[in-house]
C-alpha positions as CSV (number, residue, x, y, z in Angstrom):
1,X,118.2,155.4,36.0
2,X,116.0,154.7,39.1
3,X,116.9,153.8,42.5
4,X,117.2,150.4,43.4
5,X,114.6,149.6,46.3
6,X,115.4,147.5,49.5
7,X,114.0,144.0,49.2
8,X,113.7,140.5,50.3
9,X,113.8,137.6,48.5
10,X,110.2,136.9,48.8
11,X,109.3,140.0,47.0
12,X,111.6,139.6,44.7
13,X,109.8,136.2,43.6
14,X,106.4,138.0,44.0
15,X,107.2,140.1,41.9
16,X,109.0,137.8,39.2
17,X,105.5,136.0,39.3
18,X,103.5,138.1,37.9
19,X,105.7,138.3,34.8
20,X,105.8,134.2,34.3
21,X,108.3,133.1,37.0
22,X,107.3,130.0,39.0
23,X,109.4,128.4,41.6
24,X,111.2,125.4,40.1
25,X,113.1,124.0,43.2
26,X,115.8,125.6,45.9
27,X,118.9,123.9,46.8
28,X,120.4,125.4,50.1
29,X,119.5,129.1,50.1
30,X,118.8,129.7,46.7
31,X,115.5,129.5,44.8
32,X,115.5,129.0,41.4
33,X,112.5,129.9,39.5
34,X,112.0,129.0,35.4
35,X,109.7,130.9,33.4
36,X,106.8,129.5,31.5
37,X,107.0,130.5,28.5
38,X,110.4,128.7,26.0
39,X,113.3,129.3,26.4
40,X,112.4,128.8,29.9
41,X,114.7,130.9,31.4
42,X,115.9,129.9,34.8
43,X,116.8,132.6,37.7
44,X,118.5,132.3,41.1
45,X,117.1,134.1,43.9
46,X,119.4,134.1,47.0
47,X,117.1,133.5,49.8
48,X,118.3,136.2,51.9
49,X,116.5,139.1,54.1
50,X,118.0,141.8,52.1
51,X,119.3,141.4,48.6
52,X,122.7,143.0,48.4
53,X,122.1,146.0,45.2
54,X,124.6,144.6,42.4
55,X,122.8,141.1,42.9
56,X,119.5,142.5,42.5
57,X,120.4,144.5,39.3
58,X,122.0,141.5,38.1
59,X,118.9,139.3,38.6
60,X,116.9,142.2,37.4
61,X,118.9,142.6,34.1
62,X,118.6,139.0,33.7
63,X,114.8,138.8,33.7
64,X,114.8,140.9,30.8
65,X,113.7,144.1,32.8
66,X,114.4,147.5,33.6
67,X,114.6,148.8,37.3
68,X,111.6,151.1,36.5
69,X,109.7,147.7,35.3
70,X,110.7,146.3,38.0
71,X,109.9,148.5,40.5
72,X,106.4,148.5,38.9
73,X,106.3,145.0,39.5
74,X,106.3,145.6,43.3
């Protein structure tokens, strides 16, 4: 299992970009982003400086991804 990198939200949605994530809306702090492709899956991005690890792998696993893709994705 790889290592978990230090990031910020805006990477994180950078990064969720490139794989068919487009910001949808935010309410509050949290960005939600929907994919384009059905089932048009919906994610939500805490809009903080630093994501906290077990959210990350959370939003991670929900994407569909690995940590190693998405560390590639960065």
């Amino acid at each position: 299992m790889s290592k978990l990198p230090v990031v910020s939200a805006q990477k994180v949605v950078k990064a969720l970009s490139n794989i068919g994530y487009d910001f949808d809306h935010q309410t509050g702090s949290h960005i939600i982003l929907r994919h384009k492709d059905p089932p048009h899956r919906r994610l939500t991005i805490p809009k903080h400086k630093e994501i906290a690890k077990g959210t990350l792998r959370a939003i991670i696993k929900e994407a569909g991804l690995t940590v190693n893709d998405f560390v590639k994705l960065l």
